[in-house]
C-alpha positions, 0 to 999 in steps of 0.5 A, a space after each residue: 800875245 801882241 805887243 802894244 806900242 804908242 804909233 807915231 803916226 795914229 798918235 795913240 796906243 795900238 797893236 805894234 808890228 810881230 817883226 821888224 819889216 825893213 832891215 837896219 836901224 829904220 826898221 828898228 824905228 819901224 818896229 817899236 814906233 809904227 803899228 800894224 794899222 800904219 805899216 798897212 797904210 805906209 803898203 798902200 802908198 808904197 804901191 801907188 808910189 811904184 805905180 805912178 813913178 813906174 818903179 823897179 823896186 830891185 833897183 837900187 835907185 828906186 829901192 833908195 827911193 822908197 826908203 827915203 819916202 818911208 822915212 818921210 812918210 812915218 817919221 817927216 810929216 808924210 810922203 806925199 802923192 804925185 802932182 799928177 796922182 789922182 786918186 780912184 773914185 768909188 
């Protein structure tokens, strides 16, 4: 059975995460307030971040990196792209 939660980012109720996807307090905040729609998107912009800055995600600067540009993403307004990002044409 899946748990319904009020996602921060749709800004309606929707299908909630089976587990928290990122240790600590943040993954906490992930858990009870992002669904499993937005976690998807927050994936997508995790890879174009580490393709467009050429990050190792093992390193412990990049992995800060990213945590910070999570928290933005969910709970900040939004992560933005790089200026210089174009995004694929279909």
């Amino acid at each position: 059975m899946s748990r319904t939660i009020k996602c921060v980012m749709l800004g309606e109720e929707a299908e909630g995460l089976d587990y928290a996807p990122y240790p600590g307090e943040l993954g906490q905040r992930i858990y009870d307030n992002v669904s499993k729609e937005a976690w998807q998107r927050w994936l997508a912009h995790q890879t174009m971040l580490i393709n467009e800055y050429r990050l190792t995600p093992i390193e412990p600067d990049a992995r800060k990196f990213l945590e910070t540009e999570m928290e933005k993403f969910f709970f900040e307004g939004g992560s933005a792209a790089p200026k210089e990002f174009v995004p694929p044409s279909d």
